[in-house]
C-alpha positions in Angstrom: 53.1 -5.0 61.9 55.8 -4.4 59.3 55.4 -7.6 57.7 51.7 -6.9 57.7 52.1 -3.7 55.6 55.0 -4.8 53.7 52.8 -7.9 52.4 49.4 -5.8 51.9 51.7 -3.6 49.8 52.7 -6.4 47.7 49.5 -7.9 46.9 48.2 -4.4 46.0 51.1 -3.7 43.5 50.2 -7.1 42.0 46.5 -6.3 41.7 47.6 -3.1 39.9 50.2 -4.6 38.0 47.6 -7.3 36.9 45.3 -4.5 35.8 47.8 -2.5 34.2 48.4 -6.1 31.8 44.8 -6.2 31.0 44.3 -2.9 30.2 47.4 -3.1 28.1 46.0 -6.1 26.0 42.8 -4.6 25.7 43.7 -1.3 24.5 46.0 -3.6 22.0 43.2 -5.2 21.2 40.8 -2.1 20.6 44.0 -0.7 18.5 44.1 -3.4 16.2 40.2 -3.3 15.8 40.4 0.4 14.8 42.8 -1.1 12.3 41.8 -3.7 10.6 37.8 -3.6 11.8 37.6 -0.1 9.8 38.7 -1.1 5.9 35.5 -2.1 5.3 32.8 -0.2 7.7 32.5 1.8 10.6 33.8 0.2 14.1 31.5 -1.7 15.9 31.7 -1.7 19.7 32.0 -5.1 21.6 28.5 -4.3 23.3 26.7 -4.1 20.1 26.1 -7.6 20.4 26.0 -10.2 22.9 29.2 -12.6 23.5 27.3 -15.3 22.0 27.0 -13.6 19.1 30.3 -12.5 18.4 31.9 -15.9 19.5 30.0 -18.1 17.0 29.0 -16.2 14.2 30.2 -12.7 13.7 34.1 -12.9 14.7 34.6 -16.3 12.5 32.9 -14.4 9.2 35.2 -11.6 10.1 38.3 -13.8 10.4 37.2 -15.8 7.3 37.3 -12.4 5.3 40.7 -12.2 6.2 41.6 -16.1 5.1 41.8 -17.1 8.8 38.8 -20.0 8.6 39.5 -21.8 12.1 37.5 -25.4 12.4 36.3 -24.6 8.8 37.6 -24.8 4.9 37.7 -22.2 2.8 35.3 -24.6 0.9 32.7 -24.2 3.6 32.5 -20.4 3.0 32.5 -20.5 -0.6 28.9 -23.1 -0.5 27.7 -24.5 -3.3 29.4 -25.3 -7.1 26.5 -22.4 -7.7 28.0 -19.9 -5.2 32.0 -20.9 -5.1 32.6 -19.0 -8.8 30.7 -15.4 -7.3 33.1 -15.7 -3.8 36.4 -16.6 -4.7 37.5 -13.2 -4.8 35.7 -12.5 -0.9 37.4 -15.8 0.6 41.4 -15.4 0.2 43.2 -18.8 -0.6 45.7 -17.9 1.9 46.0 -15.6 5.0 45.7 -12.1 4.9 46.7 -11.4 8.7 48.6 -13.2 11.4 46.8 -14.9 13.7 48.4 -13.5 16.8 46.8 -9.8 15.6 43.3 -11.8 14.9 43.4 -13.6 18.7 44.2 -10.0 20.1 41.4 -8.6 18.6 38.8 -11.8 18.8 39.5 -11.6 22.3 38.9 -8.1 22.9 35.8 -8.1 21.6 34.8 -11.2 23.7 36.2 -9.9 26.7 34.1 -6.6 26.6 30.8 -7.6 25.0 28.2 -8.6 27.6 26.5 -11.9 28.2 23.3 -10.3 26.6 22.7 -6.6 25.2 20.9 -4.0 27.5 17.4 -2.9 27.5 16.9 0.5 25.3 15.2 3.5 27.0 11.5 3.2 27.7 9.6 4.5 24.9 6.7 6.8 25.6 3.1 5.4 26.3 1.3 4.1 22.6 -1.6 5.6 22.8 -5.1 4.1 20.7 -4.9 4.7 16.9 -7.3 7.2 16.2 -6.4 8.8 12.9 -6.7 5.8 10.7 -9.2 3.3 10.4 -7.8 -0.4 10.1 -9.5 -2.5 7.2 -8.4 -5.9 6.8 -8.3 -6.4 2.7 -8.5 -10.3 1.8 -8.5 -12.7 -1.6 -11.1 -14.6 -1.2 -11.3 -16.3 -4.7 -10.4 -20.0 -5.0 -7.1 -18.8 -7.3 -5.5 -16.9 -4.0 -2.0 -16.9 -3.4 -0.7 -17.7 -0.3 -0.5 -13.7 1.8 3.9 -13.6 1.4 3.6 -9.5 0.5 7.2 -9.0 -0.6 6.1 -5.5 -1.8 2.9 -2.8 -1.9 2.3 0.1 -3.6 -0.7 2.7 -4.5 -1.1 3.3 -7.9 -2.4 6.8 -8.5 -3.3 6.5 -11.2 -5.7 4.0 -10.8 -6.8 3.8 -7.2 -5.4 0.3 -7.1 -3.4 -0.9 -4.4 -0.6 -3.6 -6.2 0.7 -6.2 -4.4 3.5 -8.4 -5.2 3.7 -12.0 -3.7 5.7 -14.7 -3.4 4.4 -17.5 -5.3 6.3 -21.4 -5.3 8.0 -21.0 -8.8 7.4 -17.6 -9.8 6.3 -14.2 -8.7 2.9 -13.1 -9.0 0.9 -9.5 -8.3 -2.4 -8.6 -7.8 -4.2 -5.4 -8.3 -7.4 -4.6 -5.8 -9.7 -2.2 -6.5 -12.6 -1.0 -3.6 -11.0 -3.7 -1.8 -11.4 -6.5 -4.0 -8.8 -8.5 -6.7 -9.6 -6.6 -9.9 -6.4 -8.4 -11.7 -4.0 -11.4 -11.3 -0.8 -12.0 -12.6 1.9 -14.8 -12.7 5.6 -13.5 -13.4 6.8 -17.1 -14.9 10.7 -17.6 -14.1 10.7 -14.5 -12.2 11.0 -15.4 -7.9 10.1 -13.7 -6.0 8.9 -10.3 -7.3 10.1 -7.2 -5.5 8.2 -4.7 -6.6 4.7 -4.4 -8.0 5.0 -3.6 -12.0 4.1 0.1 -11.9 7.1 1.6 -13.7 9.0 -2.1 -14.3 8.9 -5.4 -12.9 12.3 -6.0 -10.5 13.1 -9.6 -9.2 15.4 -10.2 -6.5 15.6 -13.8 -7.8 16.2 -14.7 -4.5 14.4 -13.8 -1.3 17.1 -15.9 0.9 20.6 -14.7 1.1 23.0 -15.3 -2.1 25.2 -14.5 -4.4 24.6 -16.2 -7.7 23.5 -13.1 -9.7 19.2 -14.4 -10.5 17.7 -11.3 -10.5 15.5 -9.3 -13.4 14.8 -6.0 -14.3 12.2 -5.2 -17.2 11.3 -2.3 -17.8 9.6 -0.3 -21.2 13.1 0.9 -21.7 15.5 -1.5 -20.5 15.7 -5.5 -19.8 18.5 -6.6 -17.4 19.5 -9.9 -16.3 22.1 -11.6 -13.8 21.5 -9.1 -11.5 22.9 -9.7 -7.9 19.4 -9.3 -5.9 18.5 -6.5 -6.7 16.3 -4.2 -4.0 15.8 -1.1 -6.3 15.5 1.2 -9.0 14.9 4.4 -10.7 15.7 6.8 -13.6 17.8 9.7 -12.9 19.7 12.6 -14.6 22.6 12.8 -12.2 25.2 14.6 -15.4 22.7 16.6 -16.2 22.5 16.0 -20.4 19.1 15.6 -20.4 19.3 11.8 -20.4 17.8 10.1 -17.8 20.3 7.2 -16.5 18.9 3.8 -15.0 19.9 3.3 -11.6 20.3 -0.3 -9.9 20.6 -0.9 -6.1 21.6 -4.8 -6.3 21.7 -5.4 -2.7 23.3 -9.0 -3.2 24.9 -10.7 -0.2 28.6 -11.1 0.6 29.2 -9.2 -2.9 26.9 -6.5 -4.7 27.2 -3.3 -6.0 25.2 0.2 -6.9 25.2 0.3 -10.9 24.3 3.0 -13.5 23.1 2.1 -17.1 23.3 4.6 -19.9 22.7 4.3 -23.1 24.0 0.4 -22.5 27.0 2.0 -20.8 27.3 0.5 -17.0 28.8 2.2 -14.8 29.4 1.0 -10.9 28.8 4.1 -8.9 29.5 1.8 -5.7 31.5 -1.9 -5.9 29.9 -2.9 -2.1 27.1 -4.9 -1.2 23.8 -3.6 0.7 22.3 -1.2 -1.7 18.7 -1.3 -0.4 17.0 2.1 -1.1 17.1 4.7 -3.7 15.3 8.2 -3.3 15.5 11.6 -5.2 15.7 15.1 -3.9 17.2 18.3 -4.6 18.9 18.0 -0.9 21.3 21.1 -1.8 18.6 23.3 -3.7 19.8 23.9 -7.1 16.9 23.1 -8.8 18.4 19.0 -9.8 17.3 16.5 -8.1 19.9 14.3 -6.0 20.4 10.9 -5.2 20.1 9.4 -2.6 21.1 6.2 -1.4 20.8 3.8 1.8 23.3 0.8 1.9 23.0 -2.2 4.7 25.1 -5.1 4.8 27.9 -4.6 6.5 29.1 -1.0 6.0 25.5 0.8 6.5 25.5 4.3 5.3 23.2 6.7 3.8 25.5 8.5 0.7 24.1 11.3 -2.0 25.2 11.8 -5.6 24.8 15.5 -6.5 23.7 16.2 -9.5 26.1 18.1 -11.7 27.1 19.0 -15.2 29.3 16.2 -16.9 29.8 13.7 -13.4 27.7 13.5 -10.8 29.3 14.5 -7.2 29.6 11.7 -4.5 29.3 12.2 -0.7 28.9 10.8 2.7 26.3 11.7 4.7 25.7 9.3 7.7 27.4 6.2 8.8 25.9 3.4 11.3 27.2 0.4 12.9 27.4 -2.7 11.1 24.4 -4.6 13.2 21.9 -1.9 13.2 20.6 -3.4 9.9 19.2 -0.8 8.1 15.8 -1.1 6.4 14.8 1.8 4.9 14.9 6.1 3.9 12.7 8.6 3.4 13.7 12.5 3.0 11.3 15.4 4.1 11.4 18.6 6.1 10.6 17.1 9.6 11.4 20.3 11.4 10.0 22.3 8.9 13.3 24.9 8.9 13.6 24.7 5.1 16.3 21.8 4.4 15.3 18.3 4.0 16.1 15.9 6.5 16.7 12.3 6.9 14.2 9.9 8.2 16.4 6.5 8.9 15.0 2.9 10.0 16.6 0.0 11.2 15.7 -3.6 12.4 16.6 -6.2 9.8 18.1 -9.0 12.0 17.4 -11.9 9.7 21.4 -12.3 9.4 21.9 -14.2 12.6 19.9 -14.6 16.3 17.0 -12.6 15.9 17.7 -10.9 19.4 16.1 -8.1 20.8 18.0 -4.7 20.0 18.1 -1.5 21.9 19.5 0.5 19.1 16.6 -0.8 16.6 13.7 2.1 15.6 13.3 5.3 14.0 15.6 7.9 13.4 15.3 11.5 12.2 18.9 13.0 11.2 18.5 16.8 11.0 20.0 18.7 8.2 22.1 21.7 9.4 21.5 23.9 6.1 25.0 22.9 5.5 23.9 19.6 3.8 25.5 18.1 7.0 23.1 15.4 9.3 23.5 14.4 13.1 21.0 12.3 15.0 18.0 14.5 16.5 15.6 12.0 17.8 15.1 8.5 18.3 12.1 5.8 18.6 13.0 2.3 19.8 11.0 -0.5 17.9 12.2 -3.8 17.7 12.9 -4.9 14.1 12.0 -1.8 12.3 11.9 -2.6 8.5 10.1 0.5 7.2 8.4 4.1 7.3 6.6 6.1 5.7 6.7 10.8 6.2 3.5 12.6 5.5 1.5 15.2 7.0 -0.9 12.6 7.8 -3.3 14.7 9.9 -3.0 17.5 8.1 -1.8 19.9 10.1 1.0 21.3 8.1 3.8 19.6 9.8 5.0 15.8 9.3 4.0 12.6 10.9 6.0 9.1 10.5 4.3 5.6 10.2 6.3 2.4 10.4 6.1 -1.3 11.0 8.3 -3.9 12.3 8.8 -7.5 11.0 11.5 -9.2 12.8 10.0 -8.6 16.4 9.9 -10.7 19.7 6.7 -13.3 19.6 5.2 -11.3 23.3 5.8 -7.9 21.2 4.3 -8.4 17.9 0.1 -7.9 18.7 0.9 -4.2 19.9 4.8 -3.2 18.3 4.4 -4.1 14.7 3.5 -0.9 13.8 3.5 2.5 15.2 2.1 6.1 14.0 4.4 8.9 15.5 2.0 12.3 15.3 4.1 15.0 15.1 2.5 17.9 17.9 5.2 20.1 18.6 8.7 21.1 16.6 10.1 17.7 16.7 7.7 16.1 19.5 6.1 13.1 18.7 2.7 10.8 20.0 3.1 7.7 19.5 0.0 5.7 18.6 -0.9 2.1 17.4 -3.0 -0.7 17.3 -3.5 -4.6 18.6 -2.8 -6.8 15.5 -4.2 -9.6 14.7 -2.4 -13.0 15.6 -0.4 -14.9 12.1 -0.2 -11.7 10.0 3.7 -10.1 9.7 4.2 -6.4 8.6 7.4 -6.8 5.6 6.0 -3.7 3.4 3.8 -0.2 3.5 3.4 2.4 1.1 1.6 5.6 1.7 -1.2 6.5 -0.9 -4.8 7.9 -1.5 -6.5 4.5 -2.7 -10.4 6.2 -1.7 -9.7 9.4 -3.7 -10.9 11.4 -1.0 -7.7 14.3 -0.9 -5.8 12.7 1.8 -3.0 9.8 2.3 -4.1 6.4 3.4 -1.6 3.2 4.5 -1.2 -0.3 3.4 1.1 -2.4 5.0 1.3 -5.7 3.4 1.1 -9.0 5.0 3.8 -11.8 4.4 2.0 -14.3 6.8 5.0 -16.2 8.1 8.1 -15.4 10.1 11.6 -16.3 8.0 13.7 -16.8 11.1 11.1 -19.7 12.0 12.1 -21.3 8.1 10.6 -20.3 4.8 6.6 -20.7 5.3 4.0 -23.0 2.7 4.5 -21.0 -0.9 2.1 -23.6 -2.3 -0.9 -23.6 0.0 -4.1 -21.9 -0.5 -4.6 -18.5 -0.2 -8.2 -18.2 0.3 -9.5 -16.4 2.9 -6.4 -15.0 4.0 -5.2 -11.5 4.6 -3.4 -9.8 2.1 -3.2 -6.4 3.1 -4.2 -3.7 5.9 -5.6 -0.7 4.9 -5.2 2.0 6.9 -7.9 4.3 6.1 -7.2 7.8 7.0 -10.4 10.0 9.1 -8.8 13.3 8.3 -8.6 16.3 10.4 
């Protein structure tokens, strides 16, 4: 009976001991990550992504960052004679860690992520769309592009809803007026175009990843060139001398930056990639307006520069994870308590696997008067890439509209887009419609195109699916749809 004990004792102390070992390597593991994971955004957790995930794409680009480049050449990661020149500074020539840290922490990471990520929290019942009616706008003229909606806007002025397209060589816009192609235009040399030419034409100069610095920006001020893909601009008095400054967000790729132009003068407010959207508000009420900005692409983060005499002041308001890929910002006073808040989407998954994510929707980041922000509320939807805040109802408080692009095949007909009706402090109905089969939600801008004292959608269509390969640029667009009009009822 002794012997009995005596050897269940031992094989106890070894399990523990055992444990003890792992948890010691893992906790090594999870200390190194907070290390070395943290110089350049916030810390991801291992369950953020699936194992597969990690294992063949996401830990070898981290490794590479550091010069570790495994089966691969620093060559491979540096691409083309085109791209080598733009990443020799991302890609160190020799190693910038040891390799025993980098196992510890590649193996903690696929040690604790799971085989596949779990299912997020059941949103609440999508109920019919009943305060908008959906119009379907088409080109029907034999000169059609091909529907690839890389951008949408309503121009107030005019009525007309602007479109800008992807076109084979060069951009191209179109202007529709009571829902029918009032103007055309080709943007020669300039692919794709960003945004339609209300207050400048902006060209990413390249709709795929890269960093060989294509992009355009002309505007009746200023013409830039050799811009790193840029996402966005705007003019801005953030020093407060009564000159407005132009603002750049050049989103670029492995390298890109957030730039300031004054008087010829550039300025780099921010050296890091991701710059996607720009927005102005007088967040701490002095009577200036702020700027805001949302940055993706690796560290995601929402930042503000304060307005102020001589220099503007720099902050950090949020930070998220660097897979939640965020797609866009808007600012309003959600819970109507006097500050402005922070209206946050993410869902751009066009990086690697296209998976499912639970942590992909609609966020609302409350203000706490002390120009502070913490997540409030939450709406799951799969690939999120934008939103629009209005009182769309008009019932004094605020509504949200979005869409999603880069959504599950069985999800897209009734998740592409959703209208969240604000009916109590911070309680939302969700609402939505079935869409049509080949159309793919990329843009939406809110608007009164009718004139009729309330604000309308249009969502743009970019009729193909990028993680399925770049879709027909030269084909016919005839027929096709370019646009949905959501047409508010009112009350």
């Amino acid at each position: 009976m002794k012997k009995l004990q005596v050897f269940i004792f031992l094989v106890l102390l070894s399990f523990l001991l055992v444990r003890c070992q792992e948890e010691r390597v893992d906790s090594a593991g999870e200390r190194l990550a907070k290390i070395y994971c943290t110089s350049c955004h916030l810390l991801p957790s291992p369950k953020d992504l699936n194992r597969e995930i990690w294992v063949t794409e996401v830990l070898p680009q981290m490794a590479a960052f550091y010069g570790l480049y495994g089966n691969k050449s620093r060559a491979d990661y540096l691409g083309s004679s085109q791209e080598a020149p733009f990443l020799a500074d991302v890609y160190p020539e020799s190693p910038l860690l040891d390799a025993a840290v980098w196992d510890t922490i590649f193996n903690y990471y696929v040690e604790q992520s799971p085989d596949r990520l779990g299912k997020p929290t059941s949103p609440p019942t999508v109920f019919e769309l009943k305060q908008f009616q959906q119009k379907l706008i088409r080109d029907d003229s034999d000169e059609a592009y091909p529907a690839l909606a890389t951008s949408i806007a309503v121009d107030e002025g005019t009525g007309e809803v602007v479109v800008a397209s992807l076109l084979a060589a060069n951009g191209g816009q179109r202007r529709f007026l009571n829902q029918r192609v009032s103007t055309r235009e080709d943007f020669v040399g300039i692919q794709p175009t960003l945004r339609p030419a209300l207050t400048g034409r902006l060209s990413m100069g390249s709709l795929i990843p890269s960093d060989v610095p294509r992009g355009t920006l002309i505007t009746d001020k200023d013409t830039l060139k050799q811009l790193l893909r840029p996402l966005d601009f705007l003019y801005w008095d953030g020093n407060q001398n009564g000159t407005q400054e132009l603002i750049i967000a050049e989103y670029g790729n492995m390298t890109g930056r957030l730039s300031s132009y004054d008087g010829g003068q550039k300025t780099i407010l921010s050296p890091t990639p991701g710059a996607l959207r720009l927005r102005l508000a007088d967040l701490d009420e002095d009577g200036y307006e702020d700027l805001l900005v949302l940055f993706a692409q690796g560290d995601e983060r929402i930042e503000v520069w304060y307005s102020r005499p001589g220099k503007p002041e720099r902050k950090l308001l949020h930070r998220f994870p660097p897979s939640f890929g965020s797609s866009d910002l808007q600012v309003a006073d959600i819970d109507a308590d006097g500050d402005l808040d922070l209206i946050h989407s993410c869902g751009d998954n066009y990086d690697y696997q296209p998976i499912p994510k639970p942590y992909h929707g609609v966020r609302v980041l409350l203000n706490d008067g002390r120009g502070d922000f913490s997540e409030a509320w939450f709406y799951h939807l799969d690939g999120a890439y934008g939103a629009e805040v209005d009182d769309f109802d008009g019932d004094g408080d605020q509504d949200i509209a979005a869409i999603a692009y880069f959504i599950p095949p069985d999800k897209r007909a009734l998740n592409s887009f959703v209208y969240l009706e604000q009916t109590g402090p911070m309680e939302f109905k969700a609402q939505g419609f079935e869409k049509q089969p080949g159309l793919h939600y990329i843009c939406l801008d809110k608007g009164d195109p009718d004139g009729d004292g309330d604000q309308d959608i249009v969502i743009g269509n970019f009729s193909g699916y990028l993680p399925d390969g770049m879709p027909n640029t030269r084909r016919s667009g005839k027929g096709e749809v370019v646009y949905v009009w959501l047409e508010n009822v009112g009350k």
